[in-house]
N, C-alpha and C positions, 0 to 999 in steps of 0.2 A: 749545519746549524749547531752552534755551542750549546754544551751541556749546561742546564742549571744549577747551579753549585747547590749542593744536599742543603736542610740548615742544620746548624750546631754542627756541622761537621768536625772539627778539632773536639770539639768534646765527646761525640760518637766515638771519634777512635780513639780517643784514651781512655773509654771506657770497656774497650775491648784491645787494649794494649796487649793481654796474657797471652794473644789469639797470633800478636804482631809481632814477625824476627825484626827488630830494629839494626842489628849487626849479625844481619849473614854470613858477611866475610868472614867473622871471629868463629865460625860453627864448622865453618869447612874443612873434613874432616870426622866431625864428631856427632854429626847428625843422630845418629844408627844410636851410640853411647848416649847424647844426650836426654835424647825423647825414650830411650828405652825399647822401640820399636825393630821387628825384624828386617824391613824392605822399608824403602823411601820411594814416592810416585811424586812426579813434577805434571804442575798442568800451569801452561804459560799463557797468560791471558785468562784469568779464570770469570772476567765477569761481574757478573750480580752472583755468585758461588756455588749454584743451582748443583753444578755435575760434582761437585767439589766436595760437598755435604754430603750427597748420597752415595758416592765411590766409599766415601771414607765410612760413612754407616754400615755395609758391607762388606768392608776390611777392617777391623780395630786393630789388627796387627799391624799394619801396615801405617808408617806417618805420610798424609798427604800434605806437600808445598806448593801451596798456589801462588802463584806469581802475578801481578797487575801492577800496571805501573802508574792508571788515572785512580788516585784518591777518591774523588766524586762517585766511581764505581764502586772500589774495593769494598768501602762502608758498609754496604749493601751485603757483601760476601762477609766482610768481619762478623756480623749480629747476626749470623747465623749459628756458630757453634751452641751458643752460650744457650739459645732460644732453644735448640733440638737437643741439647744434651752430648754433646759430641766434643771429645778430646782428643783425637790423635789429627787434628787439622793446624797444619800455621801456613801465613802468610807473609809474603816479601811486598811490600808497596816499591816496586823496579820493574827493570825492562831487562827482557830476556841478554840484553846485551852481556848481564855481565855475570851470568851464570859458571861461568869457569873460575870466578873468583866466587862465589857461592858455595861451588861442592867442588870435592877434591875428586881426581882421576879414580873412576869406578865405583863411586860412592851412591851412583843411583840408579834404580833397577830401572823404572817405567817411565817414560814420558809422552803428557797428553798435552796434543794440539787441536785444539775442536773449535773450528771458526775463525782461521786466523783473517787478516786483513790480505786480501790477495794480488793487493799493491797493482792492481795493470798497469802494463806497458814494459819495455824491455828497461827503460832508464830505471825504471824501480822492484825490477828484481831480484836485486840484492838486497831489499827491506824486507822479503818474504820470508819468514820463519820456518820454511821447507826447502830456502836458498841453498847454498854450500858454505859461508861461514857462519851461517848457524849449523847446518849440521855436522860441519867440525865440532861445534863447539860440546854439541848432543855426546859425541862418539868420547868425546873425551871426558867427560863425566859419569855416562853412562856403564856398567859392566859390563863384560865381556858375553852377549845374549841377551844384553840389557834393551827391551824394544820402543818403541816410537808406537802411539797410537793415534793415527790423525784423522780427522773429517771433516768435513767442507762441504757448501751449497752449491759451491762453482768447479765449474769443469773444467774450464783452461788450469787451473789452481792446480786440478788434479792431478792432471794431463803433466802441468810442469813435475810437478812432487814426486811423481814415480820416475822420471827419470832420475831427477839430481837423488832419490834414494840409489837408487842402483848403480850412479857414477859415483856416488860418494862410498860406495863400500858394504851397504846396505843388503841384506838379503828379503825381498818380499816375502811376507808368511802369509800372509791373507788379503785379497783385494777383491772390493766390491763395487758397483755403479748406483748401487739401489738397494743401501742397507736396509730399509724398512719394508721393502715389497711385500713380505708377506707377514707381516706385522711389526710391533717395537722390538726392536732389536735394545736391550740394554741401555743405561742411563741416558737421556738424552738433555741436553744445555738449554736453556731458556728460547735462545734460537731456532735449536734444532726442535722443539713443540712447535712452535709455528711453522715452518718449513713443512713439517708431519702433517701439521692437520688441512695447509693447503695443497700435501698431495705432493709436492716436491723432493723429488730422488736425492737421496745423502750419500756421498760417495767417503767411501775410510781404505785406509789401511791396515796394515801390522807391520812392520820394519822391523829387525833386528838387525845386532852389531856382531861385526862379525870376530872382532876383540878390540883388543886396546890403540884409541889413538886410531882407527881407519881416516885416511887420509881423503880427498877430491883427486884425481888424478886427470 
């Protein structure tokens, strides 16, 4: 079913333009310098901005970069900062694709994946963003210790993700089947509230790199 296109949408998001990297490419590199910030956190696909606002209320040292690439959503995550008071957030309206022209090699500490689209079937597992040229792409922007923090409602999803972390170069630091079993484990995405309150197992990671450039072999 198509989304309903927001209304006033173009003027939504020019009214939270301050919120918006219009040229990421031009940043790559200078992130760290630019925003004044210790540590950089990437979360691809952020949504309505739910995890995105409160990570970052509990880091202000830290700049979070959400990334989405449907407009109709993003809006929703832009009007957020301005509403709660929050300035160490910006946003990409793109697709994880092109992340490697976004940040330069080692420039980002943390990257969150929470709900990605888990593409079934074998012909569309290269669109998964726990594939192998996306986690090229992670390793090479990432630091050298720099980790991946993923969670997902689906098991096949999971099931694939931990291997291609550990073929791709990956060391597992934490793995769970049933993050919430004995209660909220940490910020959880608009998704993952409903999953919670019907009772449905969340399965995560921790990934780390193990340095620069880890290859798929």
């Amino acid at each position: 079913m198509r989304m309903r296109r927001k209304p006033n949408l173009e003027a939504r998001v020019e009214n939270c333009a301050h919120f918006l990297v219009s040229d990421p490419v031009a940043l790559s590199g200078r992130w760290q310098s630019e925003f004044k910030r210790d540590r950089i956190y990437i979360e691809l696909g952020c949504g309505k901005g739910r995890f995105t606002l409160e990570t970052a209320k509990t880091e202000p040292d830290v700049l979070h970069v959400a990334i989405e690439k449907i407009t109709n959503v993003l809006i929703l995550a832009l009007e957020l900062p301005d509403r709660e008071g929050v300035d160490n957030v910006r946003f990409i309206n793109d697709s994880a694709e092109g992340l490697t022209d976004f940040f330069a090699p080692d420039e980002v500490d943390r990257i969150y994946l929470n709900f990605c689209d888990p593409w079934p079937g074998r012909k569309r597992a290269k669109r998964r963003l726990t594939s192998q040229v996306f986690l090229e792409r992670y390793s090479s922007v990432l630091k050298p210790g720099g980790e991946i923090h993923f969670k997902t409602d689906n098991l096949p999803l999971f099931e694939f993700s931990l291997k291609e972390f550990e073929r791709c170069g990956f060391t597992l630091l934490e793995e769970t089947r049933d993050l919430h079993k004995n209660g909220p484990v940490g910020i959880m995405t608009d998704y993952e509230l409903i999953f919670f309150s019907k009772g449905l197992p969340i399965y995560g990671c921790r990934a780390a790199t193990h340095g620069v450039g880890e290859i798929c072999i």
